[in-house]
C-alpha positions in Angstrom: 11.2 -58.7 54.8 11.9 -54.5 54.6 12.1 -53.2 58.0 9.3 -51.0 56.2 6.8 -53.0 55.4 7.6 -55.2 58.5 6.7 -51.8 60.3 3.7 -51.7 58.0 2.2 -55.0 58.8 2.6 -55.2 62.1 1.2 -51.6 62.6 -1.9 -53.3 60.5 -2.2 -55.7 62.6 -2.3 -53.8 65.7 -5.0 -51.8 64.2 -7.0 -54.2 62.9 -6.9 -55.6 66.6 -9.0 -52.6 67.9 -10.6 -51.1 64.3 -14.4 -51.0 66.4 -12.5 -48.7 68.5 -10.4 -47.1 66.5 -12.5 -45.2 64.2 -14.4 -41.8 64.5 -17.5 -41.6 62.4 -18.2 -37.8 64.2 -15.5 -35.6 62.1 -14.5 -32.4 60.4 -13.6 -34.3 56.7 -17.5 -34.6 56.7 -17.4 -30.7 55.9 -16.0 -31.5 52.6 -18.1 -34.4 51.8 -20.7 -31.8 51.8 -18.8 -29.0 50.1 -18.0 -31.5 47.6 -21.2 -32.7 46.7 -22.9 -29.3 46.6 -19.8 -28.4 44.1 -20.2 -31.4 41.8 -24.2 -30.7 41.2 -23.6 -27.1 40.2 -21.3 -28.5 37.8 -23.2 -31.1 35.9 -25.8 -28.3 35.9 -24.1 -25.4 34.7 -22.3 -27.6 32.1 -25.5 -28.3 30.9 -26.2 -24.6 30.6 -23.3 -24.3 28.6 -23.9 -27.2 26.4 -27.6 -26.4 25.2 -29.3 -23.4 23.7 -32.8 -24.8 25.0 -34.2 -24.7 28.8 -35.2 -28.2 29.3 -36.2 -30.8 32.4 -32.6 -32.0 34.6 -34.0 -35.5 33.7 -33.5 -34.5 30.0 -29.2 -33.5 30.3 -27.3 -32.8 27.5 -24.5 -35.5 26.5 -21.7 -33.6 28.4 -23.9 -32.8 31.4 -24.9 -37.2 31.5 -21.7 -37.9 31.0 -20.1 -35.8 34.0 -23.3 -37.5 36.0 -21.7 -40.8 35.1 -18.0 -39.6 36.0 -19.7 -38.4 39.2 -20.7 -41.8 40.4 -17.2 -43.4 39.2 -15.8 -40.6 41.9 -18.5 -41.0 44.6 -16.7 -45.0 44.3 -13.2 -43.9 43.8 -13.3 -41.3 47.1 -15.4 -44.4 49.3 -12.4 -46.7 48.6 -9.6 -43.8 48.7 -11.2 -43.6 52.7 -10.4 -47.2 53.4 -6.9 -48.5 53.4 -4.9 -47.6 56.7 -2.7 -44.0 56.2 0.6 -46.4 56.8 -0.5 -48.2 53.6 -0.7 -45.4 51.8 2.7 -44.0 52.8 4.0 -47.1 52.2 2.7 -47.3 48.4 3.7 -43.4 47.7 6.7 -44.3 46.4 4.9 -47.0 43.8 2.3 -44.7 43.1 4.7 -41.9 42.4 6.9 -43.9 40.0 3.5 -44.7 38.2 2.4 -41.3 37.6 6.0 -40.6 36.6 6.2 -43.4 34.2 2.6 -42.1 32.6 4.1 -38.6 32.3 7.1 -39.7 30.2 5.1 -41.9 28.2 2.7 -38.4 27.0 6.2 -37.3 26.0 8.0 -40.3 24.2 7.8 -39.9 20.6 6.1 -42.7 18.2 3.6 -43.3 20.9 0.2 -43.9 18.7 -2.4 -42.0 18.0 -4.6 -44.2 20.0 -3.2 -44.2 23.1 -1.6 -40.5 23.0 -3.4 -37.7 21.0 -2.6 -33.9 21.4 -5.8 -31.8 22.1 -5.5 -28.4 21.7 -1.8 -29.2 21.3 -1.2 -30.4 24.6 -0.2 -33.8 25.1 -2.0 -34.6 28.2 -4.3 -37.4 28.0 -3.5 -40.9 27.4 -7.1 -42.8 25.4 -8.9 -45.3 27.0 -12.4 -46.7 25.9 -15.3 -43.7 26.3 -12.6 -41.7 28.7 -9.3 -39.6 28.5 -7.2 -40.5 31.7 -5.1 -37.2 32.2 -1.8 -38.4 34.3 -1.4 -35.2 35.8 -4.2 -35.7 38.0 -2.8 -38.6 39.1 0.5 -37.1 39.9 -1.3 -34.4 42.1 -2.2 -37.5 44.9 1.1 -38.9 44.5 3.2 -36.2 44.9 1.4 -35.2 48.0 1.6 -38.9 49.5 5.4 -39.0 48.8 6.2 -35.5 49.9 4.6 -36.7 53.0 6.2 -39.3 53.6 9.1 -37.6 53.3 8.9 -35.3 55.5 7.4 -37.4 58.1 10.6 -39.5 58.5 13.0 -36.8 59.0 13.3 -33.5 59.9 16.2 -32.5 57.0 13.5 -30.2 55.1 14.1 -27.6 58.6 17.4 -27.1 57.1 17.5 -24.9 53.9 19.8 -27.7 51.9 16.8 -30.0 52.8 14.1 -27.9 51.2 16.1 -27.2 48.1 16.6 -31.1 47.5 12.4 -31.5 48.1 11.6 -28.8 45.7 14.5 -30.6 43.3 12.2 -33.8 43.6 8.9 -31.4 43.0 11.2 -30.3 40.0 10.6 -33.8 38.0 6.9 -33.7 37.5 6.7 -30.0 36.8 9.1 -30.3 34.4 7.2 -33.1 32.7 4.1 -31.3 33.0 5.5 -28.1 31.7 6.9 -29.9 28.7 3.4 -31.2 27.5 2.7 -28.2 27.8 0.4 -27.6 31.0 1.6 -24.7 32.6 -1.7 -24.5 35.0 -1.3 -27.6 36.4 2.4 -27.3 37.1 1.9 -24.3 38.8 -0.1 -25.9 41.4 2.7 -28.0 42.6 5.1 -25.2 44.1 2.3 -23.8 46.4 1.6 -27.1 47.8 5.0 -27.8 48.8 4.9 -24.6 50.3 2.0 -25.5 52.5 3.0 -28.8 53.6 6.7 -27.5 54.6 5.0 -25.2 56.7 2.7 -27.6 58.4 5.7 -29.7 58.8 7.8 -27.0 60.7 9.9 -25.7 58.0 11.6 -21.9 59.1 9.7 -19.5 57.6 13.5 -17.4 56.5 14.4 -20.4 54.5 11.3 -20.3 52.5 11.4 -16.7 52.2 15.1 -16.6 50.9 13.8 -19.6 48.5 10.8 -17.3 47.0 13.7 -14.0 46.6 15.9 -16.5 44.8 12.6 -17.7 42.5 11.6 -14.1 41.9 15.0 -13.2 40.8 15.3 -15.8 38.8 11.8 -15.6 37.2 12.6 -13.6 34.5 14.8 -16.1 32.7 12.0 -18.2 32.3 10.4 -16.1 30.0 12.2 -16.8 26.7 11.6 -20.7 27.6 7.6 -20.0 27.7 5.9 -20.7 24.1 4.6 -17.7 21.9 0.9 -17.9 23.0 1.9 -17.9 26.5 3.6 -15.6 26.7 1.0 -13.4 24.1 -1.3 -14.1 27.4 0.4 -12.7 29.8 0.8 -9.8 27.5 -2.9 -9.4 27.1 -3.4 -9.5 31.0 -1.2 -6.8 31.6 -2.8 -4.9 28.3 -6.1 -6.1 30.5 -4.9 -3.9 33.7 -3.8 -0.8 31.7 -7.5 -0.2 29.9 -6.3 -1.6 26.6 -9.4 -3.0 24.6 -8.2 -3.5 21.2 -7.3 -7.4 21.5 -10.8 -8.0 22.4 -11.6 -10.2 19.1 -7.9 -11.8 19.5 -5.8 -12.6 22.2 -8.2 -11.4 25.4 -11.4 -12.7 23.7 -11.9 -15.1 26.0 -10.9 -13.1 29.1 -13.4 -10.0 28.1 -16.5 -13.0 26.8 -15.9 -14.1 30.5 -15.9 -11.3 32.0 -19.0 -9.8 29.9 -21.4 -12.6 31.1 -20.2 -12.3 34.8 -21.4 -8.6 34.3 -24.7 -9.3 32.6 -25.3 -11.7 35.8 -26.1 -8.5 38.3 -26.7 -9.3 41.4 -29.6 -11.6 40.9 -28.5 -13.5 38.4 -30.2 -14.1 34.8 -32.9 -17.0 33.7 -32.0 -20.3 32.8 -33.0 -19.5 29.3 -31.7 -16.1 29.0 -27.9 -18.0 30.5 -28.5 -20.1 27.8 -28.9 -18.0 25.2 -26.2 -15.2 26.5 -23.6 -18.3 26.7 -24.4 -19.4 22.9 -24.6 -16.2 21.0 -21.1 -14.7 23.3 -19.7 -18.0 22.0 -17.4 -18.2 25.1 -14.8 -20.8 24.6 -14.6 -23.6 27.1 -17.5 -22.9 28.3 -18.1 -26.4 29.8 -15.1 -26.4 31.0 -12.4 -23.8 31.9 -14.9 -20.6 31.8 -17.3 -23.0 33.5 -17.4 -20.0 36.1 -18.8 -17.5 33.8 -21.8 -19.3 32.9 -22.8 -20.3 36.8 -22.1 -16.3 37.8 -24.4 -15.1 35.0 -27.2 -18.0 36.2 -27.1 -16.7 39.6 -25.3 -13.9 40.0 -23.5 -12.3 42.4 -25.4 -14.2 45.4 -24.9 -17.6 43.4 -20.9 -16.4 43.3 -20.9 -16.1 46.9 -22.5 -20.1 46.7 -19.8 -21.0 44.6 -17.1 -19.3 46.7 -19.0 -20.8 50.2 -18.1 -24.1 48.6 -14.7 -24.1 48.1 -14.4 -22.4 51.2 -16.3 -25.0 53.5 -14.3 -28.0 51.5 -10.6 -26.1 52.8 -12.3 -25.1 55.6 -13.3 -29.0 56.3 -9.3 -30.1 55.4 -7.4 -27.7 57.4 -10.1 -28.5 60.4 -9.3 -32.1 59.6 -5.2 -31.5 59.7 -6.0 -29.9 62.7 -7.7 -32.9 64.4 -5.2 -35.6 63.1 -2.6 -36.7 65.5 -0.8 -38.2 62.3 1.9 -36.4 61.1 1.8 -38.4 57.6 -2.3 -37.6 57.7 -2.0 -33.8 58.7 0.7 -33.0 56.0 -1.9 -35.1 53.3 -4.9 -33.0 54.5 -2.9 -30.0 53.7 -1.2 -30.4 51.0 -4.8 -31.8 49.3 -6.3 -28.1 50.4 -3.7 -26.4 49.3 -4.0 -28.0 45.6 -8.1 -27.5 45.7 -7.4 -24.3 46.8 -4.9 -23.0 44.4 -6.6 -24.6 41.6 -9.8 -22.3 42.2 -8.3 -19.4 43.0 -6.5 -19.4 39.8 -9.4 -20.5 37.6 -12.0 -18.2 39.0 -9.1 -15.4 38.8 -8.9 -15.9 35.3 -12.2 -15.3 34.6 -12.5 -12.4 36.4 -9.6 -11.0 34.4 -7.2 -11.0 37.4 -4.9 -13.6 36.3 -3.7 -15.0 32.4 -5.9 -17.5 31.0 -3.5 -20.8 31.2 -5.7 -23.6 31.1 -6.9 -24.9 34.5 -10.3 -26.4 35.6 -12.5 -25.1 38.8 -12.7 -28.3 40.5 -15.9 -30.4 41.0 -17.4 -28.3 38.5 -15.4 -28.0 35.4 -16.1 -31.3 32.7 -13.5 -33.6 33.0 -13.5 -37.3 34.3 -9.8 -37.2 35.9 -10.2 -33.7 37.7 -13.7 -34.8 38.8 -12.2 -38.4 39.7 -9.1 -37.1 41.6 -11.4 -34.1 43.6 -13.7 -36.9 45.3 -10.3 -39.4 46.2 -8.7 -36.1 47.2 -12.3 -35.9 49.3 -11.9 -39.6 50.3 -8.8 -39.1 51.4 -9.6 -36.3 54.0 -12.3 -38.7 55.4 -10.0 -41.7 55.9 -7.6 -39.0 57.4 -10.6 -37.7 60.1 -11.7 -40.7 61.0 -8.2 -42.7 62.4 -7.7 -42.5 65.7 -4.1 -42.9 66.5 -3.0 -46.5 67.9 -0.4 -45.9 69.9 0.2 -42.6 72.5 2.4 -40.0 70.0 3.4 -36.8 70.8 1.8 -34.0 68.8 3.3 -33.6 65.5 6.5 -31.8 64.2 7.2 -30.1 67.3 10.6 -29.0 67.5 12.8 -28.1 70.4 14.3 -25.0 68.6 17.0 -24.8 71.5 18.5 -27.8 71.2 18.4 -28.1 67.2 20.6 -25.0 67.5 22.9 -26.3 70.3 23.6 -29.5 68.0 24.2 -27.6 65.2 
């Protein structure tokens, strides 16, 4: 037996010993529990805003808005069971789970994969079929990536050396790529930031991730001939957006200007439930359900129902960083953050593009955008900071990555 997973299974055992006393039920994760909830029923109710012209009962949904009720209570059972396995389980398994979501990423790209089990939408190869769902592997390789990256970084201290940041964001290199390729720029983006986080929670120098972000910047610009025509024709329209130019209204920025239209006719109190419907039908925003799923909930309620929205995605980051915070697990703290930091960067940049700040690329608002695999991998994500919170540690450990800077620099 591994060294590993003799390390695992006696560590299990140990805990199982004393699990009475080893839980907290009194915790911070409990924060996004709430968020999360409050976020998921504003989005099975503004979907159904956006997919009916009629005011009707909530007992009476529309198709899309039953059917996110249904992924809902798939998630509520996904996060309850993402809260129960021990965290040295979990880091033990990151390597398995990351080879899994790899494996599901090549397989969107291998050619002469069938229709049935891999069909573009909207061009983008992103979903693999199965019966009355699309399972988007993305999602999946959002929880993995985190899990592995934290385990990483856990074990050694290499990524406080600049060589040993550039061989992590290497590794980050392999799903983005794949990502990239299908193509999904939005949801690669989301993987860089999140790094970032958890190599800060884990001690990383703040110079070497400066000097990394000059290099990127420098070397930005020769990404753009590798960018497809219509993204790059978006960030076009964005800057077009910024210098008063109207004229691609009807073309390229007519979703950007639909959006931002009904976030206008919202006011400060918001519009009716009938008049929402009726503004989101005869606008004929695209994606409404989905990707501009903010546009319809700000023209419901307004600019006091935006501040809601906001509160919520707020309270669920506030609820993670309070829960890395409280762990004592250096494998936990660097999960809680680098969850928050993908919640957090998914949200900014989705409510961003709807307000026009930032190029449309595709990305959900999580918890409220329609989608079985966002909605599913939001409440494990939400599991996870619960299963975090409530672990007391088994053993006295010192606090985590705290590092003597004096005598790193004498050995070096």
């Amino acid at each position: 037996m591994s060294l590993g997973w003799r390390w695992v299974i006696t560590g299990t055992r140990s805990e199982a010993r004393g699990v009475r006393s080893g839980l907290r039920w009194a915790h911070p994760a409990w924060l996004c529990v709430l968020a999360a909830a409050m976020l998921s029923a504003l989005g099975v109710y503004g979907i159904d805003l956006a997919s009916a012209a009629d005011s009707h009962a909530l007992t009476q949904l529309t198709p899309q808005a039953f059917k996110q009720v249904v992924f809902l209570g798939v998630g509520l059972i996904a996060g309850a069971a993402a809260a129960l396995p021990h965290l040295r389980w979990l880091s033990a398994l990151s390597w398995v789970l990351a080879a899994v979501a790899l494996g599901l990423l090549i397989l969107l790209l291998l050619p002469g994969v069938p229709e049935a089990i891999v069909s573009p939408i909207n061009g983008t190869r992103a979903w693999i079929k199965l019966p009355g769902f699309n399972a988007q592997p993305s999602e999946l390789a959002k929880i993995a990536f985190v899990l592995l990256m934290a385990t990483l970084m856990k074990r050694t201290d290499e990524h406080r050396r600049f060589v040993g940041i550039i061989k992590l964001f290497a590794l980050t290199a392999v799903p983005v790529g794949l990502i990239v390729l299908q193509p999904d720029l939005g949801t690669a983006s989301l993987f860089g930031p999140a790094l970032v986080a958890m190599l800060i929670a884990a001690g990383a120098k703040l110079r070497h991730l400066f000097l990394l972000g000059a290099i990127g910047l420098a070397l930005a610009p020769a990404c753009w001939p590798l960018l497809h025509d219509y993204q790059r024709e978006r960030i076009v329209a964005m800057v077009r957006q910024f210098q008063g130019d109207r004229s691609g209204g009807q073309d390229e920025n007519f979703q950007s200007f639909t959006a931002q239209r009904l976030i206008g006719a919202g006011g400060l109190w918001g519009q009716s439930d009938e008049q929402t419907r009726a503004l989101v039908r005869f606008n004929r925003l695209p994606e409404a359900h989905n990707d501009m799923i903010p546009a319809v909930l700000m023209c419901r309620f307004g600019v006091l129902g935006s501040v809601l929205l906001l509160t919520g995605y707020f309270g669920w980051i506030a609820g993670s960083l309070l829960t890395a915070a409280w762990s004592k697990d250096p494998f936990g703290r660097l999960v809680a953050v680098g969850l928050s930091a993908f919640i957090a960067g998914q949200a900014i940049v989705n409510v961003g593009m709807n307000l026009g700040l930032l190029p449309i690329i595709g990305i959900t608002l999580p918890f409220v955008s329609y989608g079985g695999s966002s909605l599913l991998t939001c409440w494990i994500m939400t599991g996870l900071q619960v299963n975090i919170a409530m672990r007391r540690p088994s053993l006295p450990i010192r606090s985590s990555f705290e590092y003597d800077t004096h005598h790193e620099h004498t050995r070096r």
